[in-house]
C-alpha positions as CSV (number, residue, x, y, z in Angstrom):
1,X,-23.7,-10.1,1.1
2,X,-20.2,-8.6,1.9
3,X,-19.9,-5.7,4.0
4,X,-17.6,-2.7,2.8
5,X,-16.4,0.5,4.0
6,X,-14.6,3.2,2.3
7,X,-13.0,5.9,4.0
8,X,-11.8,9.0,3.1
9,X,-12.4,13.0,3.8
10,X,-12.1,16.0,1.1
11,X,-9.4,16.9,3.8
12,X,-6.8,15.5,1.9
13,X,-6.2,17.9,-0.5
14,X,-5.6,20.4,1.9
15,X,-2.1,19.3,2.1
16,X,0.7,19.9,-0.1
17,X,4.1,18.2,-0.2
18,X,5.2,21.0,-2.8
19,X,5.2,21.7,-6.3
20,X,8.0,19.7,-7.2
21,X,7.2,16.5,-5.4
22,X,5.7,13.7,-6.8
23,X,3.5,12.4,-4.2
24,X,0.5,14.7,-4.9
25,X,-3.0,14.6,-2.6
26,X,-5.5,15.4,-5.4
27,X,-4.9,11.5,-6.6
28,X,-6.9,10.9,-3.5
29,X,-9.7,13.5,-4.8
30,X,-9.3,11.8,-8.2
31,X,-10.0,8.4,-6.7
32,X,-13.2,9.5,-4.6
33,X,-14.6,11.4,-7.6
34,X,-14.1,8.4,-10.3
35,X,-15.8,6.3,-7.8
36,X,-18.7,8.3,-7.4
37,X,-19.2,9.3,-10.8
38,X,-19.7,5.2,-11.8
39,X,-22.3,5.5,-9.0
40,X,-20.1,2.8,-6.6
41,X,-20.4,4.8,-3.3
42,X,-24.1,4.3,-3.0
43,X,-24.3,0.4,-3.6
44,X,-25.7,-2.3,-1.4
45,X,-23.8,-3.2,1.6
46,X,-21.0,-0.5,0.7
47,X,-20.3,2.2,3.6
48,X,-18.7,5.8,3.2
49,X,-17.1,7.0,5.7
50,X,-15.2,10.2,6.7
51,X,-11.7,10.0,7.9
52,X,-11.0,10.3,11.9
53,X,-7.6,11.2,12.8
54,X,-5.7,9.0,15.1
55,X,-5.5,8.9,18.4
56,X,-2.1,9.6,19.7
57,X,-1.9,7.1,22.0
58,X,-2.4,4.4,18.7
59,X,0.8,6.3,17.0
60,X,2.9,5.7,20.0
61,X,2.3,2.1,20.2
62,X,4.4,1.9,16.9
63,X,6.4,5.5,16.8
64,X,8.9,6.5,19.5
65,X,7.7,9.5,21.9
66,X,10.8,11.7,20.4
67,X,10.3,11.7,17.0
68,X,6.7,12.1,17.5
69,X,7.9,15.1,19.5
70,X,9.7,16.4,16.9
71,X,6.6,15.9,14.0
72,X,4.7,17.9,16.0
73,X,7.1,20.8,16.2
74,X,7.0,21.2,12.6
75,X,3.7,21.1,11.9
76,X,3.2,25.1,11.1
77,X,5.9,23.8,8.3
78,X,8.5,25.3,9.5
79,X,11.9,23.4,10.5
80,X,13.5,23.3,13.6
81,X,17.5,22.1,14.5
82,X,16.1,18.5,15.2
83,X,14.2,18.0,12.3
84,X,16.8,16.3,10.3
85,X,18.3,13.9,12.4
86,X,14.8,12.5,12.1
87,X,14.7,12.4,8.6
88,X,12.7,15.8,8.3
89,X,13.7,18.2,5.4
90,X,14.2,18.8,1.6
91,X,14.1,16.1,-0.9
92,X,11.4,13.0,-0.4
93,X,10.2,14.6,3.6
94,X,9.4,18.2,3.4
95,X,8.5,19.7,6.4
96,X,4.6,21.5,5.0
97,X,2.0,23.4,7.0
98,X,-0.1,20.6,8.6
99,X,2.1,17.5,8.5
100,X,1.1,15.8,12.0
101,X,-2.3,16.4,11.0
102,X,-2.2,14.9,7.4
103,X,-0.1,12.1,9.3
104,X,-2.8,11.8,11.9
105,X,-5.7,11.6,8.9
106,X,-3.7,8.5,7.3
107,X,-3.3,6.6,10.4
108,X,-6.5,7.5,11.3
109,X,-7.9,5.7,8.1
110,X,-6.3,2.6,8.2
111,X,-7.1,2.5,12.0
112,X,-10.5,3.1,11.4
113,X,-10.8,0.4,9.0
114,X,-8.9,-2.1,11.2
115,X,-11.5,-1.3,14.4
116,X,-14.9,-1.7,11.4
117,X,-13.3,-5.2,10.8
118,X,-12.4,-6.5,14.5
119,X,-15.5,-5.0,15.4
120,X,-17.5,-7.3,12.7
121,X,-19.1,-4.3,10.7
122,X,-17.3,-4.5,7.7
123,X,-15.5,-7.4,6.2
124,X,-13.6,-5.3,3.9
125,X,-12.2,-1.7,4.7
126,X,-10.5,0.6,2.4
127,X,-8.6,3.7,3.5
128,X,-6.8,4.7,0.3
129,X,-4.5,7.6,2.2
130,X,-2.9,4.6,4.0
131,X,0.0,2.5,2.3
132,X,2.7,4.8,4.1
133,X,5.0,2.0,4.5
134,X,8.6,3.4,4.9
135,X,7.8,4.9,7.6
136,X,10.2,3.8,10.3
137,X,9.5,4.0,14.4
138,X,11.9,6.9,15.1
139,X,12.1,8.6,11.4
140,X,10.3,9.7,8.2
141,X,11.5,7.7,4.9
142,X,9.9,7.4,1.4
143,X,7.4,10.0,1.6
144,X,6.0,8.2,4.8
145,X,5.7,10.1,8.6
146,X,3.7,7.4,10.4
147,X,3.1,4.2,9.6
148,X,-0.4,3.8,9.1
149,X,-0.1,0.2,8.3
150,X,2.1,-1.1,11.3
151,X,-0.3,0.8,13.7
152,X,-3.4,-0.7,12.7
153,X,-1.7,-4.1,12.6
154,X,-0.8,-3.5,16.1
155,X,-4.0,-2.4,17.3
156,X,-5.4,-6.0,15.4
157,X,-2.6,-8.0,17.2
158,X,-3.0,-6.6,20.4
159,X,-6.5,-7.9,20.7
160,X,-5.7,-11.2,19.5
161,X,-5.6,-11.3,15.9
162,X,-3.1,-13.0,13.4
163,X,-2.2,-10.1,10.6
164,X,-0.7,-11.1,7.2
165,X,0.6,-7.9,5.6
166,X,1.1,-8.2,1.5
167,X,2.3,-5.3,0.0
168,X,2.6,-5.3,-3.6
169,X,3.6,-1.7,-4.6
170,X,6.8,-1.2,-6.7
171,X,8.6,-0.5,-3.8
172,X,9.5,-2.8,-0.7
173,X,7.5,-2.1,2.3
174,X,10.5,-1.8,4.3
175,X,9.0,0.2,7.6
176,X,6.2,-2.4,8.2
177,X,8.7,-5.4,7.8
178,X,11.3,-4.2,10.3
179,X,8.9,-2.9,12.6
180,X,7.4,-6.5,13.1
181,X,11.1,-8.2,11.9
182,X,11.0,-10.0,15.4
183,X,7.2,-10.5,15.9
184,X,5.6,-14.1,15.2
185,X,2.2,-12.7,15.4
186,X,2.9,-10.5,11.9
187,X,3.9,-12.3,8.1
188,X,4.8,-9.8,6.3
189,X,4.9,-10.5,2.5
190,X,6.4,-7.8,0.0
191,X,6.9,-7.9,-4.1
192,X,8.4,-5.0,-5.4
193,X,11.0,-3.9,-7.9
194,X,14.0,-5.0,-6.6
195,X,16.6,-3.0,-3.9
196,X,20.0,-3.5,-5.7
197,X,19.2,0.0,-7.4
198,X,16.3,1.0,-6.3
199,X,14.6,2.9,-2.8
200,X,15.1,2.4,-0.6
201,X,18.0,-0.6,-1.1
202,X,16.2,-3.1,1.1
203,X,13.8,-6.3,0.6
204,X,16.3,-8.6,-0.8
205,X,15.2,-12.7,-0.2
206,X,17.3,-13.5,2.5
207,X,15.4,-10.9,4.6
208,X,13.3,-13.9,6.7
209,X,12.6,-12.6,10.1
210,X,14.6,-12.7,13.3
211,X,13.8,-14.3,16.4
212,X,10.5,-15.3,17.2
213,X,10.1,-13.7,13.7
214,X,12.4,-15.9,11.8
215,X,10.5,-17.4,8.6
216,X,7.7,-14.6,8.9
217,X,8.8,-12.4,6.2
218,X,9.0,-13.3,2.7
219,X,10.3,-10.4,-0.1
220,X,10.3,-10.7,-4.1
221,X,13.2,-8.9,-5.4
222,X,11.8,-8.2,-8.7
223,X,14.0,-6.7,-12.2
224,X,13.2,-3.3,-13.7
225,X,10.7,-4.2,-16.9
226,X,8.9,-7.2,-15.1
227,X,5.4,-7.5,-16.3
228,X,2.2,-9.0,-15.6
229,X,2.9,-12.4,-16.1
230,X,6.2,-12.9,-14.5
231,X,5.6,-10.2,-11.3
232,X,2.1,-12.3,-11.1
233,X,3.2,-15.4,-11.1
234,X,5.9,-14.8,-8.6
235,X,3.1,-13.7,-6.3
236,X,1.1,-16.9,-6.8
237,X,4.2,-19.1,-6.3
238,X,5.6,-17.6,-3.2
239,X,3.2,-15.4,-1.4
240,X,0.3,-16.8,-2.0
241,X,1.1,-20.4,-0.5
242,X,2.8,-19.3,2.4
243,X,0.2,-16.5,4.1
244,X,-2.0,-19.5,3.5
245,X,0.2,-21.6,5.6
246,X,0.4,-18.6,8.2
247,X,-3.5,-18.8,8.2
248,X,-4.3,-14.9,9.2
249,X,-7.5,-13.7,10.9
250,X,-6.8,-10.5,9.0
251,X,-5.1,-9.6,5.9
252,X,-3.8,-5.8,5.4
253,X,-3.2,-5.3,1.9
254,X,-0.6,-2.3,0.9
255,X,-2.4,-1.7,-2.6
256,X,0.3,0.3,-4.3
257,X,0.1,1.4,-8.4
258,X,3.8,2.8,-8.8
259,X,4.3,-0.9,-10.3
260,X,2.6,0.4,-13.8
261,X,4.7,0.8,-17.0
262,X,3.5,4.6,-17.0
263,X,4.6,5.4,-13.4
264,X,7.4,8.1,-13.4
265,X,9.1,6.7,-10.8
266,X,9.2,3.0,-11.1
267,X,10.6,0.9,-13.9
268,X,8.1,-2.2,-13.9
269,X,6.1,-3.0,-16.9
270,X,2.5,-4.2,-14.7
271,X,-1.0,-2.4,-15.7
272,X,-4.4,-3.0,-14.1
273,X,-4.4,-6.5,-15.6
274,X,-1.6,-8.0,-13.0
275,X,-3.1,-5.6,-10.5
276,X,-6.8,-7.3,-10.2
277,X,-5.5,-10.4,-10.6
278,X,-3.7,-10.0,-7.4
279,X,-6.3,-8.0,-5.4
280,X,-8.9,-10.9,-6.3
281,X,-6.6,-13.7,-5.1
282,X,-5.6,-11.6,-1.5
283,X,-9.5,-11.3,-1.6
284,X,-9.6,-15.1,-0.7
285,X,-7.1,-15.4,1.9
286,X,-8.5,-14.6,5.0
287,X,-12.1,-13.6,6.2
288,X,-11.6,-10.1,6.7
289,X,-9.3,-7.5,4.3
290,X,-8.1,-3.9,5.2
291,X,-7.2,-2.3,1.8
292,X,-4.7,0.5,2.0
293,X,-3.5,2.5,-1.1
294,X,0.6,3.3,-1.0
295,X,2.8,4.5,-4.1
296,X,1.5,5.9,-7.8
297,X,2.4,9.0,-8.7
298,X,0.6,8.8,-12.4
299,X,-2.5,10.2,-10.9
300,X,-5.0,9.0,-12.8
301,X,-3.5,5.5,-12.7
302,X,-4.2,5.9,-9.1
303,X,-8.1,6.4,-9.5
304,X,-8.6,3.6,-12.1
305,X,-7.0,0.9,-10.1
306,X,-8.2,1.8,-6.7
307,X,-11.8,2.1,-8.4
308,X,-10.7,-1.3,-9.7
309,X,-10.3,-2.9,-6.4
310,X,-13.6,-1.1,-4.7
311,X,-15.7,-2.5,-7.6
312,X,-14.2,-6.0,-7.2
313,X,-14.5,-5.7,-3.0
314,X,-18.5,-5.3,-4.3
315,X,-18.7,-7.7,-6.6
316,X,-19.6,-5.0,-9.4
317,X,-17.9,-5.0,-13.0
318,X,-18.0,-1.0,-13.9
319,X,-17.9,0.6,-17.6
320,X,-14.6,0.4,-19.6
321,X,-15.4,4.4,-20.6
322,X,-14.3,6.6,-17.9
323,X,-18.1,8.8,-16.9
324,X,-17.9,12.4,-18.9
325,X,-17.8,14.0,-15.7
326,X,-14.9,12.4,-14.8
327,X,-13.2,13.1,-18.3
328,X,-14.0,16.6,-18.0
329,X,-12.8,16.9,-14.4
330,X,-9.4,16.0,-15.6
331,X,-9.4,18.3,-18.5
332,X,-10.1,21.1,-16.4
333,X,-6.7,19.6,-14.5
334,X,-5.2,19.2,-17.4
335,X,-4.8,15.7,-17.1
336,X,-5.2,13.1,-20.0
337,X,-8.1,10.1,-19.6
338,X,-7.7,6.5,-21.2
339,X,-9.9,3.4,-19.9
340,X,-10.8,2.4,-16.7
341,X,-8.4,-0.7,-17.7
342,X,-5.4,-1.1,-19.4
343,X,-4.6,-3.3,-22.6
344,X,-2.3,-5.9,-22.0
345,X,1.5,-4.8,-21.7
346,X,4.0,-7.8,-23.1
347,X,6.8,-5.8,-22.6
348,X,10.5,-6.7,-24.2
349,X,10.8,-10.6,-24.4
350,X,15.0,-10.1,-23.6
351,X,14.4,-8.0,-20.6
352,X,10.9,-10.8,-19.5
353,X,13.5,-13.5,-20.1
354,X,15.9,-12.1,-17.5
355,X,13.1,-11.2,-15.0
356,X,11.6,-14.7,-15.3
357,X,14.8,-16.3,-14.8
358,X,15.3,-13.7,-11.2
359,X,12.0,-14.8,-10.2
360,X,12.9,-18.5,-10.9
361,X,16.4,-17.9,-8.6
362,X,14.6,-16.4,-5.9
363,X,11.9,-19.3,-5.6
364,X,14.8,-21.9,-5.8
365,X,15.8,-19.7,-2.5
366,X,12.5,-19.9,-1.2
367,X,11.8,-23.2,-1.7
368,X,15.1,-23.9,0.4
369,X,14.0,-21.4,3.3
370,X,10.8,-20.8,4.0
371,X,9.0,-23.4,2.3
372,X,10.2,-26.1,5.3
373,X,9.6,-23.6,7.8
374,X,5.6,-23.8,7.0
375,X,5.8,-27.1,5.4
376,X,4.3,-26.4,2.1
């Protein structure tokens, strides 16, 4: 039987990036209390754990010394003269009571999970506060203070391991790509609506790697309206082929949901159809998986999918009807229900026409770059 771990701590919610911002805690609440109202915290071989915060020797490995410095300052929410020169401030980084410590809490997920798999007590982890991927060494970006994901890859390569990182939220995972640009030990693999237009302008196909890194990253440039079929198929084409060339000991999965049609902040047409498709495939490709959440910012999409993925990581096929409890919980939020999984989405066959026909240019790229480099 498969091991599992989910971790997470009603300490969450205790911070608040503002009224106005869209990247709200409480999805995190919203995702813990879906999953235990189908009863999927309690099942055989499944763990629950509560969050640690990170060490901050771990955060250092990745993060440099001043701007960690400077994160710490502002952690009674107040700013100080340095704070924006590291990206600190109004608009997608406010500076809020507590934001080292929420920091600390994410990092301190994903790092969890990472030590459960090295250390052979779970074969699949899932820390769904981690996903901060913009999250560069010396600044904040994208909602993102420390990057949970390129820590806990760290940690996993510095003990040996080969770490494939697939991130497949609308967004390019920009922060764990550059921080590992130069590293052979890292393939980094990210499909995501694409940068022309779009935050944060990066993750274009000719973005391969450098160095001992060169033909260790591999980006999917998708067009606003892509749906299931075509931002699927891209990720069977291209990703899927080459991490199994790379052949990782570990895959860390950046489990984003701001690819849906009814995000607010995205302009893909995907639903939870695309979405398990993928999970179950980067399920296959190596033997252990460290889940991580990432973008949504429809919060209840945020708890159906990630409930999605936990049932799949334990083999368990839960109810179409969201649990009463769960419906009433969001009434009281005044949030709207639907089912735990979406009807299909065929989108506009114009606008598929001209995503299927990116997709197709990009693989012709591909095909041409990094297909020889692996020899698939």
């Amino acid at each position: 039987m498969r091991s599992t771990a989910f971790i997470y701590t009603d300490r969450y919610v205790g911070f608040d990036y503002g009224a106005a911002h869209p990247m709200k805690t409480v999805r995190l609440k919203l995702t813990h209390e879906l999953l235990g109202a189908y009863g999927l915290l309690e099942l055989p071989g499944a763990r629950l754990l509560e969050t640690e915060a990170a060490p901050e020797s771990d955060v250092l490995a990745v993060h440099d010394q001043e701007y960690v410095k400077v994160l710490q300052a502002v952690n009674n929410g107040q700013m100080t003269r340095e704070a924006p020169l590291y990206g600190l401030g109004p608009g997608d980084n406010p500076v809020f009571p507590g934001v080292w410590d929420w920091s600390l809490l994410s990092v301190g997920g994903s790092l969890m999970g990472a030590r459960l798999l090295y250390e052979g007590e779970a074969d699949i982890a899932f820390s769904i506060s981690g996903g901060l991927h913009h999250a560069m060494r010396e600044r904040a970006s994208g909602f993102c203070y420390l990057n949970d994901a390129a820590v806990a890859i760290r940690w996993l390569t510095e003990r040996g391991q080969r770490v494939a990182y697939i991130d497949i939220d609308a967004h390019h995972g920009d922060g764990v790509q550059f921080i590992f640009y130069n590293s052979n030990e890292v393939f980094t693999a990210s499909i995501h609506q694409s940068g022309r237009y779009f935050f944060p302008q990066t993750g274009f196909e000719d973005e391969i790697g450098e160095g001992p890194g060169l033909g260790h990253s591999v980006n999917i440039p998708c067009l606003p309206h892509t749906t299931d079929a075509v931002f699927v198929g891209a990720f069977e084409a291209l990703i899927l082929p080459l991490v199994r060339a790379f052949g990782p000991d570990v895959v860390v999965a950046q489990l984003g949901v701001d690819t849906f049609h009814t995000d607010p902040l995205s302009q893909l047409d995907c639903t939870t159809n695309g979405f398990c498709q993928m999970v179950r495939e980067i399920m296959g490709l190596a033997p252990k998986l460290l889940a991580l959440g990432g973008g949504g910012y429809d919060v209840v999409n945020v708890a159906r999918a990630w409930t999605l993925a936990w049932a799949m990581f334990n083999d368990v096929e839960p109810p179409d009807a969201l649990p009463e409890p769960f419906v009433a919980l969001l009434r009281r939020l005044g949030l709207e229900g639907s089912p735990l999984r979406d009807a299909p989405f065929d989108g506009r066959p114009d606008m598929v026409a001209q995503a299927q026909a990116e997709v197709d240019r990009i693989f012709t790229f591909h095909k041409r770059k990094l297909f020889p480099f692996w020899r698939t």
